[in-house]
C-alpha positions as CSV (number, residue, x, y, z in Angstrom):
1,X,124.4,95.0,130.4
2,X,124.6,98.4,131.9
3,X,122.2,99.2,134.9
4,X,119.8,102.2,134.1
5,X,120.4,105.4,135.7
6,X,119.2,107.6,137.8
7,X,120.6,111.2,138.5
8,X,119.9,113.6,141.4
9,X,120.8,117.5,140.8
10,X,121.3,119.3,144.3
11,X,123.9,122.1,145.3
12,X,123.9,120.9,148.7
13,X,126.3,117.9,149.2
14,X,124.2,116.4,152.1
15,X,121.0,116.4,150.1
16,X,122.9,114.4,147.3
17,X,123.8,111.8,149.8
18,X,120.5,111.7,151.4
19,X,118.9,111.2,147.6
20,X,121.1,108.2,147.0
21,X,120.6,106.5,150.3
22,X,117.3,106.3,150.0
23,X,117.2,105.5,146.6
24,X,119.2,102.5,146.9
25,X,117.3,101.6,150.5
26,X,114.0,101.9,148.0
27,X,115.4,100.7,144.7
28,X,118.2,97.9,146.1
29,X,121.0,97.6,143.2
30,X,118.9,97.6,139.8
31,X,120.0,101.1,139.2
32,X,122.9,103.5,139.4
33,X,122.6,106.5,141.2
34,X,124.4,109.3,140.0
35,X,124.8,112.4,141.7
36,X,125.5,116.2,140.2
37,X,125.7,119.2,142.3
38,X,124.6,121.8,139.1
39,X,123.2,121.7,135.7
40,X,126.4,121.9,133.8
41,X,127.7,119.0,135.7
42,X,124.3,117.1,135.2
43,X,124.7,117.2,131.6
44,X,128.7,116.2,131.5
45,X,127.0,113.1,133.3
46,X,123.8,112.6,131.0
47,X,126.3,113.4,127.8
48,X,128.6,109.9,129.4
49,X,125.9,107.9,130.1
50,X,124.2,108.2,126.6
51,X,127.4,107.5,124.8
52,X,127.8,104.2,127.0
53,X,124.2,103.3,125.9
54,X,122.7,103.2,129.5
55,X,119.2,103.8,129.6
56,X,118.4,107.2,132.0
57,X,114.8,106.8,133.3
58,X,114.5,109.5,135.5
59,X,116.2,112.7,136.6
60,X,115.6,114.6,139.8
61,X,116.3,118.3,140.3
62,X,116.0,120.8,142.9
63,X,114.8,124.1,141.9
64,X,116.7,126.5,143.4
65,X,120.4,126.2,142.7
66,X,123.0,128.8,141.5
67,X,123.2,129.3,137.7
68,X,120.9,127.2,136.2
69,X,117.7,126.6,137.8
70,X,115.7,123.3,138.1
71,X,113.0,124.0,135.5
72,X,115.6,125.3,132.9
73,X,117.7,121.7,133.5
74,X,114.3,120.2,132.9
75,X,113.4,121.6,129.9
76,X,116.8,121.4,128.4
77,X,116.9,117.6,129.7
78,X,113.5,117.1,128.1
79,X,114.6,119.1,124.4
80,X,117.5,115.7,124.6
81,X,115.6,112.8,126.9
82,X,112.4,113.4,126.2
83,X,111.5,109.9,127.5
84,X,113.4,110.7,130.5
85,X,110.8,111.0,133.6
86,X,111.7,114.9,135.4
87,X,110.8,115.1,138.9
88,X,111.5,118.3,140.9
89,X,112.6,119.1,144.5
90,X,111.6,122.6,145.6
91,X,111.6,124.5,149.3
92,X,109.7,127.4,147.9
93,X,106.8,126.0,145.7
94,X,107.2,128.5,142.9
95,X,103.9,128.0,140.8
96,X,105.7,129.9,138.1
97,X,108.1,127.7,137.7
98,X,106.7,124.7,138.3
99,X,104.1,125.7,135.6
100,X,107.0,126.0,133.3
101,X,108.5,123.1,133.9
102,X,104.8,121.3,133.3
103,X,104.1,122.8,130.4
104,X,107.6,122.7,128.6
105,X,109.0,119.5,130.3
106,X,106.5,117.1,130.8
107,X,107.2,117.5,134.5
108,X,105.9,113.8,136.1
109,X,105.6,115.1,139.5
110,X,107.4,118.1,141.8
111,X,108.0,116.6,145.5
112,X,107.9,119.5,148.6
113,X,111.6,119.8,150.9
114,X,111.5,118.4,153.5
115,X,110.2,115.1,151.7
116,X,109.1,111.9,153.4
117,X,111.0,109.0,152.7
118,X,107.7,106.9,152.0
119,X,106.7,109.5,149.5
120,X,110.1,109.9,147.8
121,X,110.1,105.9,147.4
122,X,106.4,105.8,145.9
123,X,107.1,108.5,143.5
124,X,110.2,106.7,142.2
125,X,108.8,103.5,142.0
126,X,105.4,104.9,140.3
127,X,107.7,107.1,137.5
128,X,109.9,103.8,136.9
129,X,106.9,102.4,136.4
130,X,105.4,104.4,134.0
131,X,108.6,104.9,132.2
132,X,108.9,101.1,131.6
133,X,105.7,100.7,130.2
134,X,105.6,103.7,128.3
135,X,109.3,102.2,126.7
136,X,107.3,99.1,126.5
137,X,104.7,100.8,124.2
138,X,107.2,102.5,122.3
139,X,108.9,99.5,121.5
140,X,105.8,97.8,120.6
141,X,105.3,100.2,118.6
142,X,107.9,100.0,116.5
143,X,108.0,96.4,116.0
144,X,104.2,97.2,115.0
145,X,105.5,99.3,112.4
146,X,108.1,97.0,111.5
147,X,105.5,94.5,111.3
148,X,103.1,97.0,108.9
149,X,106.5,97.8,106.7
150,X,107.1,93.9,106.2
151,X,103.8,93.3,105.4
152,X,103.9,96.6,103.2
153,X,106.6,95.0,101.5
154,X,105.1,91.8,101.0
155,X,102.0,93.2,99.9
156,X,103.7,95.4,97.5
157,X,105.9,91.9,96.0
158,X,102.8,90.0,96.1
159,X,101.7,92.5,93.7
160,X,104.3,92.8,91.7
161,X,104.2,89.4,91.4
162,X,100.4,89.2,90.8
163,X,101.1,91.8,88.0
164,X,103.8,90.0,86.3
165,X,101.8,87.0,85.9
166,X,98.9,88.7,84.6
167,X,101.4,90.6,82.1
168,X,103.2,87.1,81.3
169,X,99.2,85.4,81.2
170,X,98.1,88.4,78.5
171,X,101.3,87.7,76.5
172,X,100.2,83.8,76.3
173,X,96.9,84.5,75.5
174,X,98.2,87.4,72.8
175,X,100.3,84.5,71.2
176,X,97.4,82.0,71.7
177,X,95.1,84.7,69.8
178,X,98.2,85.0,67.2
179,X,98.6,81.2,66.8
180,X,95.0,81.1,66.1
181,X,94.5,83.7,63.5
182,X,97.8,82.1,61.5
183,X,96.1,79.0,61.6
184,X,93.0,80.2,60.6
185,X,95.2,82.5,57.9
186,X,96.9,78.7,57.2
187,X,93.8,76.8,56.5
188,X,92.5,79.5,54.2
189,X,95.7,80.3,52.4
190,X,96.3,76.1,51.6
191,X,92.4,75.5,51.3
192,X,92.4,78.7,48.7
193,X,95.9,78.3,47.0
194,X,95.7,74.1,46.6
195,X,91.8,74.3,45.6
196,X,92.2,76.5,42.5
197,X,95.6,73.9,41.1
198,X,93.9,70.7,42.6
199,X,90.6,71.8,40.5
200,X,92.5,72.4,37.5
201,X,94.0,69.4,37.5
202,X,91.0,67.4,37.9
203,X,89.0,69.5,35.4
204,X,91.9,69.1,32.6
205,X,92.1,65.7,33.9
206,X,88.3,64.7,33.4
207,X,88.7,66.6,29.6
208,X,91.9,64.6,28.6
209,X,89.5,61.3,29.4
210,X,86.3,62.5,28.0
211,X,87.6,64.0,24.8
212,X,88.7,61.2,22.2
213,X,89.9,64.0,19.9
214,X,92.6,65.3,21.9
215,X,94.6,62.6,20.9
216,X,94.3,63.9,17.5
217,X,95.7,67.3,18.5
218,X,98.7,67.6,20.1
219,X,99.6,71.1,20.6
220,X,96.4,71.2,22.6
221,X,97.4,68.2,24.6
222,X,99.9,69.8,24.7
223,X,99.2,73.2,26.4
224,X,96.8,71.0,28.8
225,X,99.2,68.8,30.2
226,X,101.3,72.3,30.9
227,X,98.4,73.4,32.4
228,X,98.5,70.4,35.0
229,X,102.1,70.7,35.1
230,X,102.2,73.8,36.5
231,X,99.3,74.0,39.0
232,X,101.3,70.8,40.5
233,X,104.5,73.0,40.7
234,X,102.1,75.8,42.4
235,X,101.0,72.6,45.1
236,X,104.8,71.6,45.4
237,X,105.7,75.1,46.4
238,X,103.4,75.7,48.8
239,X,103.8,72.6,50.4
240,X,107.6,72.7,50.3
241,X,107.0,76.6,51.7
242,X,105.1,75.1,54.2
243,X,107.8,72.7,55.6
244,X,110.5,75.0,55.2
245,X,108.8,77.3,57.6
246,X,108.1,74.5,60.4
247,X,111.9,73.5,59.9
248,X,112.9,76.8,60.9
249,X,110.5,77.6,63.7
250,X,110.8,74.8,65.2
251,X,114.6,75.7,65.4
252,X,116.2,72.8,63.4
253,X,119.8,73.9,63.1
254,X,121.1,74.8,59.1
255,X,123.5,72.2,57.8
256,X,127.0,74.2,57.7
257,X,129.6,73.8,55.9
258,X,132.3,76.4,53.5
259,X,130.8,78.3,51.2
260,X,132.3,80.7,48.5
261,X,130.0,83.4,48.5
262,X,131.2,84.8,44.9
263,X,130.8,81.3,43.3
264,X,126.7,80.8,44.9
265,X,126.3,84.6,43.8
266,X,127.1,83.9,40.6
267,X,125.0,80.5,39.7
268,X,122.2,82.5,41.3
269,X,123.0,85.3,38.7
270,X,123.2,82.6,36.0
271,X,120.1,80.2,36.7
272,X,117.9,83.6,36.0
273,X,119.3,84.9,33.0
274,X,116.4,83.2,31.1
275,X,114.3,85.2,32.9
276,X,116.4,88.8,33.0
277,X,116.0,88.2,28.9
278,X,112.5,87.3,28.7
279,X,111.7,91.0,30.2
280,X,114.6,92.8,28.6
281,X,115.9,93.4,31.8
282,X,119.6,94.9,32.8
283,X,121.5,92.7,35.4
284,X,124.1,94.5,36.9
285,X,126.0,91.8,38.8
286,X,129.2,93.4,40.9
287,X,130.8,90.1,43.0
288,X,132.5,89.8,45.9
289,X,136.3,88.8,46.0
290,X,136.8,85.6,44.6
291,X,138.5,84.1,47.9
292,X,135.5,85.1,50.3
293,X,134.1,82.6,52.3
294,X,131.6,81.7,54.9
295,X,130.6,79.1,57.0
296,X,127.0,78.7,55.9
297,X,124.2,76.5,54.6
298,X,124.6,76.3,51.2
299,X,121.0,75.7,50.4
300,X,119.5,77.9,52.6
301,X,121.5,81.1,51.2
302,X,120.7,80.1,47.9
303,X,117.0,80.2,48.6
304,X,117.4,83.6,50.2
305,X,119.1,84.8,47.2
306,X,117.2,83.2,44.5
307,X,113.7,84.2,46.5
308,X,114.8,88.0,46.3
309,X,115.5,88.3,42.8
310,X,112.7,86.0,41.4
311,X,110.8,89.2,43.2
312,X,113.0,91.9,41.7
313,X,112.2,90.5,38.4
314,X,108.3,89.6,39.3
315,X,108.1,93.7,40.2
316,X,110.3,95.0,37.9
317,X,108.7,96.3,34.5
318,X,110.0,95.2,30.9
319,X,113.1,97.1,30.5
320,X,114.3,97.5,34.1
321,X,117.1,97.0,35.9
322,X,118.4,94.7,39.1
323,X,121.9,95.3,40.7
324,X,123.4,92.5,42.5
325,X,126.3,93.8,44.9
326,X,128.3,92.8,47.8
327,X,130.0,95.5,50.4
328,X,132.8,94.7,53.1
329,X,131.5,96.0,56.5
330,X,133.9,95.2,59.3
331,X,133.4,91.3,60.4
332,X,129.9,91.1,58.1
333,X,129.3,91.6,54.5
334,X,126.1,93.1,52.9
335,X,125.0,91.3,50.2
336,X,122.6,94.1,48.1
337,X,119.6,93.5,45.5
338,X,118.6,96.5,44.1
339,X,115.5,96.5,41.6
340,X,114.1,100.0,39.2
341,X,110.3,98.2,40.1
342,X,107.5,99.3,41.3
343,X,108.3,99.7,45.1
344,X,106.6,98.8,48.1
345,X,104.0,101.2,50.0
346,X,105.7,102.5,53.3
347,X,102.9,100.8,55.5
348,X,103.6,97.5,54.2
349,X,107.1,97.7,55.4
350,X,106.7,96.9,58.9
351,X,104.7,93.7,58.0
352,X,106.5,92.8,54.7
353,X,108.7,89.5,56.6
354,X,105.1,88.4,58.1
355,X,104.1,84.9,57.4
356,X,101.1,85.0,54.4
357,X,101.5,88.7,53.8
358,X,101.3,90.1,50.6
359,X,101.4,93.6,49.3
360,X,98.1,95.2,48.3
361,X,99.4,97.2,45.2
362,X,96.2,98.2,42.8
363,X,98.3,99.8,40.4
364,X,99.9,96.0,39.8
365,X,97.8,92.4,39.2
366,X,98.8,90.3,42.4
367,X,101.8,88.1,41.4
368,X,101.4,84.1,42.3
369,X,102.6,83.1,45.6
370,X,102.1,81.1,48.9
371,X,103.0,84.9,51.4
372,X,105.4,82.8,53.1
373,X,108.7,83.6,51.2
374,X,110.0,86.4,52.5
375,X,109.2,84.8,56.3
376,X,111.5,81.9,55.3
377,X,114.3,84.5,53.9
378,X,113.9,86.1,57.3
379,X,114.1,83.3,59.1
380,X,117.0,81.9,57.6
381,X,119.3,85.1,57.3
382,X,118.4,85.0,61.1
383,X,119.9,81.1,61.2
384,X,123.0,82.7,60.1
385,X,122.8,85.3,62.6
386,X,122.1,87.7,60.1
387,X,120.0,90.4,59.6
388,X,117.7,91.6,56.5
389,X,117.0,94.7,55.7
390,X,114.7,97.2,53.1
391,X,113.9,100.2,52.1
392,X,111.2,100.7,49.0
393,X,109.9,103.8,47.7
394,X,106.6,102.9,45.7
395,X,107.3,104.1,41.5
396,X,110.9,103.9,42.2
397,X,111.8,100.3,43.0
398,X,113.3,98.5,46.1
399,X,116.8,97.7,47.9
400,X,116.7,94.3,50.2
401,X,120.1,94.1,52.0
402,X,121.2,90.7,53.6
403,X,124.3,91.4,56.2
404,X,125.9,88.5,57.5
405,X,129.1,88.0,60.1
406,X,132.3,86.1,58.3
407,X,132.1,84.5,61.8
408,X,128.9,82.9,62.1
409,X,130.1,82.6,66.4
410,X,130.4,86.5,65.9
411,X,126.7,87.1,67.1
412,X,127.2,91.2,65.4
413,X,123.9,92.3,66.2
């Protein structure tokens, strides 16, 4: 480690040498004395010593030397070391400039020629002094503000932190709020839609027992066990709607295996034609080439298909008609069901895939259903890593889109 310096500025050779004997004498060998004999040279040696790294603690100067003059070295000195300690030698105690070199470099102390050695020593010793424990401060100081910045940090993380678990806490309490309204939504959707079918049956039930002369009358038997028949079927599909749903959300995997997508099109096309005549409805079916295939759940797709056109035809007024098409995009294929129906208000969009949602259409008497089967299309076209998509202008009818990759690794979206 280099020693700290000090330097002595004198013209006079003999004062130089007087400086550093007595410094040494005073100091012993802590320091380096170096020696300059005008300002230009003082600097050459303060410039050297910076760029080694050695501290300079003080700087003596006479006053009265050609060229530059003590207080100017001073106050240059001080503009580049300001924590360096200026003391000044003078003959001729100029108050003028030692004024200046007060007031514009911090000037620690001027000491009279001829000085006394005891005096010269004191005056050392005090300004090393002061210039250690003023470095002392300073570097307190900055490991104060250190300190405060780490802290600062900390603080600042802690908050972050603090803020991001009151963010993830609001989220869980969101969902908990969420969970809770679609079980209360659950309980009154099954208490509502298994009450009205459970009451039936039992009140047909109680009649078919009661009444001796039904037995006499078939077609009235008849039209009362249909009756049963069917508010069991309603029961059976919201139960099964039920279950499908849990399957999905709790992530149960679809059962793949190779499916030709014109061939599942097509039975889905066929097993409604029943119901395409019974409203005089016009099926446009336009298939897909007969050799494409995908790697798919069979079942599942079928229930997306058949869901979306049992509601094309549900919506679609006697006389209508529903377009079935497939389009080539890329890696994916778009599988189309267009309807001429009554179409589906723009605010209802956003919610349309929501579990139990139904639209609110006053122009149209609500249609039977559990609300959930459009969430379980959704859910499975998602399976598939698919995506579903509508668009619904009310008087004019709807268009639900299914895409799906070829590649069901291909994650397109």
């Amino acid at each position: 480690m280099r020693k700290p310096a000090i330097v002595c500025v004198d013209d006079e050779r003999s004062v130089l040498a007087s400086l550093r004997d007595q410094l040494r004498h005073c100091l012993g060998a802590d320091y380096q004395i170096e020696l300059a004999e005008s300002g230009d040279e003082a600097f050459e040696i303060l410039d050297e010593l910076s760029q080694q790294g050695s501290q300079i603690p003080i700087i003596i100067s006479d006053q009265i030397m050609p060229g530059m003059k003590g207080d100017e070295l001073l106050i240059k000195v001080h503009t580049l070391f300001p924590e360096t300690i200026k003391i000044m030698l003078t003959g001729q105690a100029n108050v003028d400039d030692v004024g200046n070199a007060v007031n514009r470099a911090r000037l620690y102390r001027y000491i009279a020629k001829p000085w006394h050695d005891i005096d010269l020593c004191l005056t050392v010793k005090e300004a090393l002094r002061s210039y250690d424990l003023d470095r002392e401060l300073t570097l307190k100081n900055q490991a104060l503000q250190e300190l405060n910045a780490s802290l600062e940090a900390k603080v600042r993380e802690r908050s972050a932190q603090l803020e991001e678990r009151n963010r993830l806490l609001e989220e869980q309490n969101q969902q908990i709020e969420q969970l809770s309204l679609l079980k209360d939504q659950l309980i009154s959707t099954v208490s509502h839609d298994l009450r009205n079918p459970i009451g039936s049956i039992l009140g047909v039930s109680r009649l078919l027992l009661s009444l001796e002369d039904l037995r006499k009358d078939p077609e009235q038997m008849t039209g009362l066990v249909q009756q049963i028949h069917r508010s069991a079927e309603r029961m059976f599909k919201l139960v099964n709607d039920l279950l499908d749903l849990s399957r999905i959300e709790q992530g149960m995997p679809p059962q793949r295996e190779v499916v030709n997508l014109r061939e599942l099109l097509s039975q889905q096309v066929e097993s409604f034609q029943p119901n395409f005549q019974a409203k005089s409805l016009q099926i446009i079916f336009e298939p897909p080439a007969a050799n494409l295939t995908l790697t798919a759940d069979a079942t599942g797709l079928s229930q997306v298909f058949s869901n979306l056109i049992s509601n094309a035809i549900k919506y679609t007024p006697q006389q209508g008609s529903i377009t079935v098409s497939t389009q080539m995009q890329e890696n994916r294929v778009a599988i189309q069901i267009a309807d001429t129906g009554i179409g589906i208000p723009s605010e209802s969009l956003p919610l349309l895939f929501t579990k139990f949602f139904r639209v609110d259409n006053p122009n149209h008497r609500a249609e039977d259903g559990t609300g959930l089967g459009l969430a379980i299309v959704k859910g499975i076209v998602e399976q598939h890593q698919g995506q579903i998509q509508v668009e619904s202008e009310v008087g004019k009818g709807s268009v639900f889109r299914v895409v799906l990759p070829l590649d069901p690794t291909l994650n397109s979206f």
